[in-house]
C-alpha positions in Angstrom: -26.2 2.2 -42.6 -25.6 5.8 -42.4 -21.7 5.5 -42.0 -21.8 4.3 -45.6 -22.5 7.3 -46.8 -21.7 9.8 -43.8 -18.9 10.1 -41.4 -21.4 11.6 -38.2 -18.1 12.8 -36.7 -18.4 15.8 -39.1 -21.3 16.4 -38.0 -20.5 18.9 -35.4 -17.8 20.2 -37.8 -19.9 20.3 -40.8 -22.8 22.5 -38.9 -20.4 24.9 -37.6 -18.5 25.4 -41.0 -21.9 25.8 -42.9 -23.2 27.8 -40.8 -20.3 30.7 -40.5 -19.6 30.4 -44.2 -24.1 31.1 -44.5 -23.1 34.0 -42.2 -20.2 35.3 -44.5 -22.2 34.8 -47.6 -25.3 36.8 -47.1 -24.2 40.4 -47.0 -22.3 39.7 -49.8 -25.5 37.6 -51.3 -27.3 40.7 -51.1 -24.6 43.3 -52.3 -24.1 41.1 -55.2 -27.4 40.9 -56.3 -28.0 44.9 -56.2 -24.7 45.5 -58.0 -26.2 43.0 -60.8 -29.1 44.8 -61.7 -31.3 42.5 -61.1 -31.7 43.4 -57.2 -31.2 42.3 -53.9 -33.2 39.1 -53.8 -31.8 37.8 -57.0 -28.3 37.9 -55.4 -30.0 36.1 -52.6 -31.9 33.2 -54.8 -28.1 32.5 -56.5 -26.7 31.7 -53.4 -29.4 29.4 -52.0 -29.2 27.6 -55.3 -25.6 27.3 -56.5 -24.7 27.1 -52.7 -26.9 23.4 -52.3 -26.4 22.0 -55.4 -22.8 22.7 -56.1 -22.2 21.6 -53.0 -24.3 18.4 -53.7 -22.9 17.5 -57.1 -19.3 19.3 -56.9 -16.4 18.2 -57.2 -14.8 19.7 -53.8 -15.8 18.4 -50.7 -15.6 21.5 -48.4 -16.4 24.4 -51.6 -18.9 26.7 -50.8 -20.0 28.3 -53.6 -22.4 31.4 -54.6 -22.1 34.8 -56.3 -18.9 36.1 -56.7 -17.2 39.4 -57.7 -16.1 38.2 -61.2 -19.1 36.2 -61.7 -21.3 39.3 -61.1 -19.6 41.9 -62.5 -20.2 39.7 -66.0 -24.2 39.0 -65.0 -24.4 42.9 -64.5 -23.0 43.6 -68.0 -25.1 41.4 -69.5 -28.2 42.6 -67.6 -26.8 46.4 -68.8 -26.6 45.2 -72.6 -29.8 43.5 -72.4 -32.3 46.4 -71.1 -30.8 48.5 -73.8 -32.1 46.0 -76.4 -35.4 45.5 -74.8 -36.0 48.9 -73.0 -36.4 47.4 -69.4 -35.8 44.6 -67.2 -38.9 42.7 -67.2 -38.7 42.7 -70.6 -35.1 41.7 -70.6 -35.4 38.9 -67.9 -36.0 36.4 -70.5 -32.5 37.1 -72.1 -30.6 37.2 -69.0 -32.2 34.3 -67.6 -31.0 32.1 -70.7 -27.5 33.2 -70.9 -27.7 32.1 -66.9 -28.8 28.6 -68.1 -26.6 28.2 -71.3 -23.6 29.1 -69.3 -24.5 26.6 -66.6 -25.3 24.2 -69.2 -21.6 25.0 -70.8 -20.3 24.1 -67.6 -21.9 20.5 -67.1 -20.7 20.1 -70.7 -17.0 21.1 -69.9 -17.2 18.9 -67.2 -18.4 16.3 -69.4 -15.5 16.9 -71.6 -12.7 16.8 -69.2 -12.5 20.6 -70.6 -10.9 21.4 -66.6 -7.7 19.9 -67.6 -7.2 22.8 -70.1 -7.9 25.7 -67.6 -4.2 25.5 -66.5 -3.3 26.8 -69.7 -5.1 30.7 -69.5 -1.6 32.5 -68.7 -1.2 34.5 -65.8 -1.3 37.5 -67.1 -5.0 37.4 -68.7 -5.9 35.8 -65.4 -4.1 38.5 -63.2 -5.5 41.3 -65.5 -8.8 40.1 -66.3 -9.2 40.0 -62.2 -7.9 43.4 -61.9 -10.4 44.7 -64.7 -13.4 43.0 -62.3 -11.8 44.0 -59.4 -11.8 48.1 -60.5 -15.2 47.9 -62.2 -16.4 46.9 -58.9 -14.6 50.0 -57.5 -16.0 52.1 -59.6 -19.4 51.2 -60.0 -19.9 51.4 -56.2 -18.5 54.8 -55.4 -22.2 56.8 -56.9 -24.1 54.3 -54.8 -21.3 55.2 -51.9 -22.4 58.6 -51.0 -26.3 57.8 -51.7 -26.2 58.7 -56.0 -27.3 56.2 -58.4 -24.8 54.8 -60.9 -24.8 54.7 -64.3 -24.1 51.0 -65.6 -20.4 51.3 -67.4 -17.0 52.4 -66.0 -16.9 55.2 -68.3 -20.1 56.7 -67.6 -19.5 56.9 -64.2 -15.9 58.8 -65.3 -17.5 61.1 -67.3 -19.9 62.0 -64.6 -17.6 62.1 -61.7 -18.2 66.1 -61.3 -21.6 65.0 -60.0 -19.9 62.4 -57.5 -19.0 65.9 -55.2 -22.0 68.1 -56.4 -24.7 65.8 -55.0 -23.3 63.9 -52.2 -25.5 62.3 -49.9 -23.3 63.3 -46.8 -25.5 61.0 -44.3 -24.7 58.2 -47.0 -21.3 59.0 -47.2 -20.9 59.0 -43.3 -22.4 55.6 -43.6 -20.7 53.8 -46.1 -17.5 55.3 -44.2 -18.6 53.6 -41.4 -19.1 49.9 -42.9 -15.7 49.8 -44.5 -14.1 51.3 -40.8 -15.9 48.2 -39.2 -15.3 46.2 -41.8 -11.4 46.3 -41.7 -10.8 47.0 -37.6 -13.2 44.6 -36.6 -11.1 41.6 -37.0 -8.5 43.2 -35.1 -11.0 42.7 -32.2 -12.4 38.8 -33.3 -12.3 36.6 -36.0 -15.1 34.8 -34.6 -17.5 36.7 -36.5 -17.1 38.0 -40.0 -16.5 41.5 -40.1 -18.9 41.7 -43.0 -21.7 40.6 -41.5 -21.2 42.8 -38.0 -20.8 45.8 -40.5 -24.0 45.4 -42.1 -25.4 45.3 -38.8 -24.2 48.3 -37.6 -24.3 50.4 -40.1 -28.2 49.5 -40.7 -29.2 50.0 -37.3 -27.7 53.1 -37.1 -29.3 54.4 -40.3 -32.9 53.0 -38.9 -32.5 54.7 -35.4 -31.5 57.9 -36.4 -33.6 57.9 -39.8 -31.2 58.7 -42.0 -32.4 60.1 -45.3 -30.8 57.7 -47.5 -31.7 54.9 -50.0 -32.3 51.2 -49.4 -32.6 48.1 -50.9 -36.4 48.0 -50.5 -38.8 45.0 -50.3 -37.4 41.8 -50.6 -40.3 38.7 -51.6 -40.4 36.2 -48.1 -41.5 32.8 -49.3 -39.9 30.8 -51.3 -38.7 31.3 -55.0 -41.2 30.4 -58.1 -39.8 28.9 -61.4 -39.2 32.0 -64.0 -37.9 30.7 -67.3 -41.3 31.1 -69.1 -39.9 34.2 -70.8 -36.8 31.9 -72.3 -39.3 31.0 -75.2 -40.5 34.0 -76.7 -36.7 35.8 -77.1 -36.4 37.5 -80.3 -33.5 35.5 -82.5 -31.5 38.8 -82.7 -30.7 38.2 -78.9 -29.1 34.7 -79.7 -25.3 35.7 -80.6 -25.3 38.2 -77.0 -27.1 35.4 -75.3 -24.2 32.6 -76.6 -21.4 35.0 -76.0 -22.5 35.6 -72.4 -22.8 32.3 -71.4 -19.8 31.1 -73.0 -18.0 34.2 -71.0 -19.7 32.9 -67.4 -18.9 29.0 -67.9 -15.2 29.4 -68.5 -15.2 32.7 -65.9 -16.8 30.6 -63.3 -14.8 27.0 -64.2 -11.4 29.1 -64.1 -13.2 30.8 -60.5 -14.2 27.7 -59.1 -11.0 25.4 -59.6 -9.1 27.9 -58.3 -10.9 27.9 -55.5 -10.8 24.1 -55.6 -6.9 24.6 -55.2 -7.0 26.6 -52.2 -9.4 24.5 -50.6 -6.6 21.1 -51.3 -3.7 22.7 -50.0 -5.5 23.7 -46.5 -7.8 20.1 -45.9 -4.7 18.2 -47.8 -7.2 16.6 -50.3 -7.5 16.6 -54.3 -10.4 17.6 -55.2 -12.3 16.4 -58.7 -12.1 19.2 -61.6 -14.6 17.5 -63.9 -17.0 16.7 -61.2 -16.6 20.0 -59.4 -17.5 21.9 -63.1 -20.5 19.9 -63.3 -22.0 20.6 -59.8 -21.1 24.4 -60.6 -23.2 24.0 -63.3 -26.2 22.5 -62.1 -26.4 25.1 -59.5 -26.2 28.0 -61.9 -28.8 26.4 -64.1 -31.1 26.0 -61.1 -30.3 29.6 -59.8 -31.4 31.0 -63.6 -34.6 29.1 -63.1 -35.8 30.7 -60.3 -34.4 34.1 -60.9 -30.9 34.5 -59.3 -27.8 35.3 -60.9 -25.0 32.8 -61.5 -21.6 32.0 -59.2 -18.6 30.1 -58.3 -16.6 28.9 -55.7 -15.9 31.6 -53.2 -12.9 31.8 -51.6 -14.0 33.2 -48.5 -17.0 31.2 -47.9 -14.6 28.3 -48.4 -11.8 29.3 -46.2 -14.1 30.3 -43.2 -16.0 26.8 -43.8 -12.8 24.9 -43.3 -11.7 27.0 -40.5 -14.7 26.4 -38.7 -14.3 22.6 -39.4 -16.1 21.9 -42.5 -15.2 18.7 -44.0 -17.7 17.3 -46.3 -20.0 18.6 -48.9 -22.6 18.8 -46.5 -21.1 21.7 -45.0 -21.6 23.4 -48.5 -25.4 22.2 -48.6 -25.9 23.8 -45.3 -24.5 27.3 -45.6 -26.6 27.5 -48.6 -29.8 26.5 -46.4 -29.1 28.9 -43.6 -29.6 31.5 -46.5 -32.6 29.6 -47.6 -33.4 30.0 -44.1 -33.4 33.6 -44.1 -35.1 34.5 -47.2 -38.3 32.5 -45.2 -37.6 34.2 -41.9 -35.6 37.7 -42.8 -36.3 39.0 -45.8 -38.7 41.9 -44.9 -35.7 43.5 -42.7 -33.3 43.1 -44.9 -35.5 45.8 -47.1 -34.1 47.9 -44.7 -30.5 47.5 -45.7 -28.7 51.1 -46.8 -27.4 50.7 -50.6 -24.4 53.0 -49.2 -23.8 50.2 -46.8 -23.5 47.3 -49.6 -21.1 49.5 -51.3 -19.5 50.0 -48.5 -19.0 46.3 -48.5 -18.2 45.7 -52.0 -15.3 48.2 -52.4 -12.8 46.7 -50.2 -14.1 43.4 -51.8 -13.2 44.9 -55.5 -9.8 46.3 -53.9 -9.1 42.8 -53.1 -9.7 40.9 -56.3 -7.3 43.2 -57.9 -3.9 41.5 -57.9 -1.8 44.0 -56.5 1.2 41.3 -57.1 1.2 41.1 -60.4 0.8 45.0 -61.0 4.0 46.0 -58.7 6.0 43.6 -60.7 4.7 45.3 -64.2 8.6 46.4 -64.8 10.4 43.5 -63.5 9.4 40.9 -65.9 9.1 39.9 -69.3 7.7 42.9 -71.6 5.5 40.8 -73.2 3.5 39.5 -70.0 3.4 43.3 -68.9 2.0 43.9 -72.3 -0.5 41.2 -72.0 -1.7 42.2 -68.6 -2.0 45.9 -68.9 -3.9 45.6 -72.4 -6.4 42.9 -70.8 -6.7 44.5 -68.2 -7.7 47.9 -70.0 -10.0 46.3 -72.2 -11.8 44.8 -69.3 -12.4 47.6 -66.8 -13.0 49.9 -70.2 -14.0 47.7 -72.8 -15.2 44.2 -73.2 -15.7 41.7 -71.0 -15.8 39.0 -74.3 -13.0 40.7 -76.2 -10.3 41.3 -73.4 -9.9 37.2 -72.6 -10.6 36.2 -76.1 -7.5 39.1 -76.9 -5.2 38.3 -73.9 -5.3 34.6 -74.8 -4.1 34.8 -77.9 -1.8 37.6 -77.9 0.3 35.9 -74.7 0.0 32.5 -77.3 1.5 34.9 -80.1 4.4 36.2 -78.0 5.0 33.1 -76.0 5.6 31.3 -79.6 7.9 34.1 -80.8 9.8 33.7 -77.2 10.2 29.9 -78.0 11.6 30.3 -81.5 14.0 32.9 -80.3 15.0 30.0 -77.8 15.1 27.7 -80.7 17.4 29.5 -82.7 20.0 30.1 -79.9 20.3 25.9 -79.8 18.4 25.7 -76.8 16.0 23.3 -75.9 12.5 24.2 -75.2 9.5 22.2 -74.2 6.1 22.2 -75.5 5.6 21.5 -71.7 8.5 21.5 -69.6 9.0 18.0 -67.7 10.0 17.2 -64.1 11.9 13.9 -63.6 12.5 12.8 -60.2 13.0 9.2 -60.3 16.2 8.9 -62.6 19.0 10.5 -61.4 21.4 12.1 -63.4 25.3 10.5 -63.9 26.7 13.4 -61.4 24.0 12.4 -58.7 24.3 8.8 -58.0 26.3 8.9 -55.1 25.0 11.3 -53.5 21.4 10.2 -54.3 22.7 6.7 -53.2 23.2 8.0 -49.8 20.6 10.5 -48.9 18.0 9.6 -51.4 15.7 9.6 -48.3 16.2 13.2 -47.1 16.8 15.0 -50.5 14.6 15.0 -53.2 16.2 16.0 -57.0 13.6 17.5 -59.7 15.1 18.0 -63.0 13.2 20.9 -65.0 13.7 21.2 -68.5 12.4 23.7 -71.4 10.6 26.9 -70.5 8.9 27.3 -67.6 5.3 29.2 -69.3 1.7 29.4 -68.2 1.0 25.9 -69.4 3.6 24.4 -67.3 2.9 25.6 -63.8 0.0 23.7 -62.4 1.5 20.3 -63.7 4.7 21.3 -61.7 2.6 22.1 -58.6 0.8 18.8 -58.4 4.4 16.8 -59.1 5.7 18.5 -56.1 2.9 18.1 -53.4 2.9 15.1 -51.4 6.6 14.5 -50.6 7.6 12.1 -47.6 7.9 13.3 -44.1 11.3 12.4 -43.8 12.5 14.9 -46.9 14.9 17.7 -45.3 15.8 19.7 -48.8 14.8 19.4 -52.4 16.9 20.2 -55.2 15.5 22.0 -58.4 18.0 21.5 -61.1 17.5 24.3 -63.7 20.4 23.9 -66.2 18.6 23.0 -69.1 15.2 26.3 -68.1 16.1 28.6 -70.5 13.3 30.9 -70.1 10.9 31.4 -67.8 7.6 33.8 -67.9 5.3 35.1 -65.1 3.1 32.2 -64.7 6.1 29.9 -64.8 7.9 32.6 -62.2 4.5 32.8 -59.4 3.9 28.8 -60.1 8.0 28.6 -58.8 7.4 31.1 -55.9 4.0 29.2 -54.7 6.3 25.8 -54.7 9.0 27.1 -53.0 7.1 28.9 -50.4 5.0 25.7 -49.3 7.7 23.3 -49.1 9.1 25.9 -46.8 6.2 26.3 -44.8 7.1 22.3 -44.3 9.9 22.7 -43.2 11.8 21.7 -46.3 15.0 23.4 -47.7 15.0 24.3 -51.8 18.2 24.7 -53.5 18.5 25.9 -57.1 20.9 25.1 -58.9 22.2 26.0 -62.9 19.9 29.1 -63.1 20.3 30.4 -66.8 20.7 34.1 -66.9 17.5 35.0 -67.4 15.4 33.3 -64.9 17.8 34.2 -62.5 17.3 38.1 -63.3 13.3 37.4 -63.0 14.0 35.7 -59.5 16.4 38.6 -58.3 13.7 41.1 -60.1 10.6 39.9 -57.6 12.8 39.6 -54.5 12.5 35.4 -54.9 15.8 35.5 -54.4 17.2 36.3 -51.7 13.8 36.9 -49.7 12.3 33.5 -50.3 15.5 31.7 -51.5 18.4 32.9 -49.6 21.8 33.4 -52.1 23.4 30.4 -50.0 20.7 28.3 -51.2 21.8 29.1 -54.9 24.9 26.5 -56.6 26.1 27.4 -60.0 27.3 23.2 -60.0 25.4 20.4 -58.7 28.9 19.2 -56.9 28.3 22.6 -54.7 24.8 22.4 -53.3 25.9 18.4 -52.8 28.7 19.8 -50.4 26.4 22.2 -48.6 24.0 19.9 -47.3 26.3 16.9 -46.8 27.5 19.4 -44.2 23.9 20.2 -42.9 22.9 17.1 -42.7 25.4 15.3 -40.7 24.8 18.7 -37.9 
């Protein structure tokens, strides 16, 4: 009866993956939840809850979800904004706590809605600087709490008092959090069977215990298990209402976006398709079950999920488990985990905030189109400076603006452009049927046409997964691309770097002159696509592997 429901070959698997991916997630659990505002345990509470029912309801078989940098970075400005109207955090808890639940219930809703199949169209460059924005916030937040200071709640606040940074040092902190992020990155150099993380918090807390270090902790952390806490909800003041829908609105598509991406990365290493719609509503019923019992809101983490799968999670029971181990320790832990160093967390969460920032899309700032390097810079500006609401709400529609501009200068030169560009792999063109006749088997022909943009790229990812084992090259026909902008460019690179990892061969061939400048621009060409891999004529690249495949 059970092997209806449950394969109990994954069992072993599905124990092992939950369990490493628990390990991963609580001293990030914990950092999380200090860096929020709301403390330690809250970051804790999150995880337990999104982690099991995310995992339950989801979308994504091997997801394992909680806290994540994003995700709290948005929960910490919202707990910022709503002390100041309220004067202090119990009194704020009821506004927090319902922007957690509307946001959650946003998410069910977009799920719902099918609203996941419109995600694909936030361009890359709000995504890429939005990220960065989260990522350096993180940075900067954490370098007072570094060396044993605390931190004022905005980036520039903690500018304008960076004279104190060097003034006050904790230097016993300091040689602390030094120590976290050294174990942190040689560690793995040693193993992989243990998450670095997790061997750093370790250390770095013994350490400060035996020697008794004069520096600050997290402090107590409630054993037992969590109470319901939404009795506040009722008796928020209707002034709070716009901050409270603007909040939530900002955490269900942050986390959607978050989650689905995560979704992605989880697909290409199980070689599964996971369910968008489904996967937004199990997001959401976790987040509104971690707002009722106090603990902050998350996504998919891309780490917990990777080190799940690694370990051989393959169903969603993996997910339920690594949020019960945590579950587990909250019961059995929690009073030693008072005894955590704050220097160490942040000694965690900067190379963490180092990492979200996309490094990629910032070196290639002068190498393609002005108006994504507008677009990113500006958002991401506005976000580490600024607005959380206001820098996606701004990148989305100036990189719409520009990106309709860019087609009606297209237009107007006679060329055709694409609301979506289309791939067309089944008709062959007149110039192809003999070849195609002959080696339709080993050589797969995609025909692209209009500009490749931010709307295009995840609808040409999914048309080229899946090809037959027996395919040797495939041939991208770009004649009739007239333009192509950074998503379009990283959503080519992804492509063409996968079907290489197969073993499969990509020609290009008919590059227009300006996606051939972006390709030669980011090194695409020749690092990832050597030059004898690019055909001006179709004739040409048909000659090349006639030759290569009769050898």
């Amino acid at each position: 009866m059970l092997s209806k429901f449950y394969n109990i070959k994954n069992l072993k698997g599905d124990f092992t993956g939950g369990l490493v991916a628990g390990v991963v997630a609580l001293p990030l659990a914990l950092a999380f939840g200090v860096q929020s505002g709301m403390g330690a345990t809250a970051g804790l509470y999150g995880a337990i809850a999104v982690g099991v029912f995310a995992a339950m309801f989801g979308g994504t078989e091997t997801q394992a979800s909680g806290p994540t940098g994003p995700m709290t970075v948005v929960s910490a400005t919202l707990v910022a904004a709503a002390i100041e109207m309220t004067g202090s955090l119990e009194n704020a808890m009821g506004i927090i706590l319902a922007a957690f639940l509307l946001g959650g219930l946003f998410q069910v809703i977009f799920g719902f809605l099918n609203i996941a199949g419109y995600v694909k169209y936030f361009p890359y460059p709000v995504v890429s600087g939005f990220m960065s924005g989260v990522g350096l916030i993180i940075v900067i937040l954490q370098l007072f709490p570094f060396v044993g200071l605390g931190s004022a709640k905005s980036t520039l606040a903690v500018i304008q008092d960076f004279p104190r940074l060097f003034q006050e040092a904790n230097l016993y902190a300091l040689l602390l959090g030094g120590i976290t992020i050294l174990i942190y990155f040689v560690f793995p150099k040693i193993t992989k069977a243990i998450p670095s993380a997790l061997v750093a918090l370790i250390v770095a807390t013994l350490i400060a215990y035996f020697t008794k270090m004069d520096v600050p902790l997290i402090g107590e952390i409630p054993s037992g298990l969590p109470s319901f806490q939404l009795g506040g909800v009722l008796d928020i003041d209707s002034s709070a209402y716009s901050t409270i829908l603007e909040y939530a609105i900002v955490l269900a598509v942050l986390g959607s976006i978050d989650s689905l991406l995560t979704s992605v990365i989880a697909d290409n290493m199980t070689k599964t398709r996971h369910n968008s719609n489904r996967e937004l509503i199990g997001q959401g019923i976790g987040n509104m079950l971690a707002a009722a019992i106090g603990g902050i809101p998350g996504a998919g983490a891309t780490k917990g999920t990777v080190v799940n799968i690694n370990a051989g999670g393959r169903t969603r029971l993996s997910g339920i488990l690594h949020g019960l181990f945590l579950l587990a320790v909250l019961l059995g832990l929690g009073q030693l985990a008072a005894h955590i160093p704050l220097c160490v967390l942040a000694g965690l969460l900067i190379p963490i905030g180092f990492k979200i920032v996309d490094f990629k899309g910032l070196k290639h700032l002068l190498k393609v189109p002005r108006a994504d390097a507008i677009v990113l810079v500006l958002v991401l500006l506005i976000t580490t400076f600024g607005s959380l609401i206001q820098a996606v709400g701004i990148g989305v529609a100036l990189a719409c603006l520009l990106f309709m501009k860019k087609s009606g200068d297209i237009s107007e030169q006679g060329l055709e452009v694409g609301a979506v560009a289309d791939i067309d792999g089944n008709k062959p063109w007149q110039d192809e049927i003999e070849f195609y006749e002959k080696y339709k088997d080993k050589v797969i022909i995609k025909h692209l046409y209009g500009a490749l943009f931010f709307g295009f790229t995840s609808y040409f990812k999914d048309q080229i997964k899946g090809l037959p084992n027996e395919v040797k090259a495939v041939i991208l026909r770009m004649d009739r691309v007239p333009y192509m902008d950074q998503s379009g460019l990283y959503a080519l690179e992804d492509t063409i770097f996968d079907l290489r990892e197969e073993g499969i061969e990509v020609l290009l061939v008919g590059l227009k002159e300006q996606p051939m400048d972006m390709l030669e621009a980011v090194d695409i060409i020749p690092d990832l696509v050597p030059k004898a891999d690019v055909f001006e004529e179709i004739d040409d690249a048909f000659g090349y592997l006639k030759g290569k495949l009769k050898s």
